[in-house]
N, C-alpha and C positions, 0 to 999 in steps of 0.2 A: 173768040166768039163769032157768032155770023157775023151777017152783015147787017149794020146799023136798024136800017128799017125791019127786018124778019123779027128783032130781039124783041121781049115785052115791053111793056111801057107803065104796067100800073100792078101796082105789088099782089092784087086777086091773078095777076095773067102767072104774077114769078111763083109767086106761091103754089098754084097748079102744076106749074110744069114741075117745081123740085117735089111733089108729093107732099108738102105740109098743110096741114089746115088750114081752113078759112079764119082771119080774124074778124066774131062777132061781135065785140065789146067796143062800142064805139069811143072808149076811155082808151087802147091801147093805140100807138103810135108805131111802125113800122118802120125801118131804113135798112135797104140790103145795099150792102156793103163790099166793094169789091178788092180782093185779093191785096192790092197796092193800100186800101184804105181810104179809097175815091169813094163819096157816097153816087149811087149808081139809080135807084128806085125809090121814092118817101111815099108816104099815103099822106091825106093831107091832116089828120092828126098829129104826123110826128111834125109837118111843118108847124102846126097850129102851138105844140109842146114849145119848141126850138124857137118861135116865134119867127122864121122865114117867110118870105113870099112860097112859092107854088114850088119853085124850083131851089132845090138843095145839093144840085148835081157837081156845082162850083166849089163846093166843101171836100176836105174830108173828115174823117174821126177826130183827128186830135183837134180838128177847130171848134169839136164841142166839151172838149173837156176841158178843164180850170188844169192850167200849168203843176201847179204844183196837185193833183190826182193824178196825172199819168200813169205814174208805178202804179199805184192801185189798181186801177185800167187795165194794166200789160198782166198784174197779178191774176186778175178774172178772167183775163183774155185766155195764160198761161194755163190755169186750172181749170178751164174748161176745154182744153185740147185734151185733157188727162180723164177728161170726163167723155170723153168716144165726141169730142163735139159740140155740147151741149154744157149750157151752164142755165141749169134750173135753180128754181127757186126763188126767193124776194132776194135780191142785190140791191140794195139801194146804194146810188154811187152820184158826185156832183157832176152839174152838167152847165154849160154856158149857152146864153140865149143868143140873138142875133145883138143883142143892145152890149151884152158882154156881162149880163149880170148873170148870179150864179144861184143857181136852184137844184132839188135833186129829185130824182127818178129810179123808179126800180125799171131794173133790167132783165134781160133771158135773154138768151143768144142760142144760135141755131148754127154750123156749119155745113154747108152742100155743097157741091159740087156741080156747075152748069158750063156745059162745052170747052172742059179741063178747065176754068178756073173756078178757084176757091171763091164762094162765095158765102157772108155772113149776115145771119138775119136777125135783126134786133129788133125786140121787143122795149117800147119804153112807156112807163105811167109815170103820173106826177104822182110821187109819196104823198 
């Protein structure tokens, strides 16, 4: 990736640059996701979701998922490589807050690709 400073900073700047829509729905939550599983970009709904302060850069993926989901996790991850990338539709899957309590959310997930790394972009709502 460039250099720190040139990269975005706010999920309207990543979303442009990969070519995906704007998200209008101020119910959906956003977190692009990098390659290793570092979360990289949030908007502040998905902090609001996840219940974080501002910053969720210290995370990765599996710190919001309840232990025993995981496999179900790797299964949607799995069947949406199979799907050109995308995994559409209502997924509602469990998800862990900052307190550790457990709630769930529908999902969609996006794959791109930004200056050779994989990147993934997750959509989340509260069921």
């Amino acid at each position: 990736m460039t250099d720190e400073t040139d990269q975005p900073k706010t999920v309207p700047q990543i979303l442009d640059i990969l070519g995906l829509p704007e998200i209008t729905d101020p119910e959906v939550g956003v977190l692009v996701i990098k390659q290793d599983g570092s979360i990289w970009i949030t908007n502040e709904r998905a902090n609001e979701i996840f219940n974080f302060g501002r910053d969720m850069s210290e995370l990765t993926l599996p710190d919001l998922i309840p232990e025993d989901s995981r496999g179900y996790h790797q299964y949607l991850f799995d069947s949406r490589i199979q799907q050109g990338g995308r995994l559409r539709g209502s997924h509602v899957v469990p998800a862990i807050d900052s307190k550790g309590g457990v709630f769930y959310v529908e999902i969609e997930m996006e794959k791109e690709e930004y200056e050779g790394e994989t990147l993934h972009v997750v959509l989340v709502k509260l069921d």
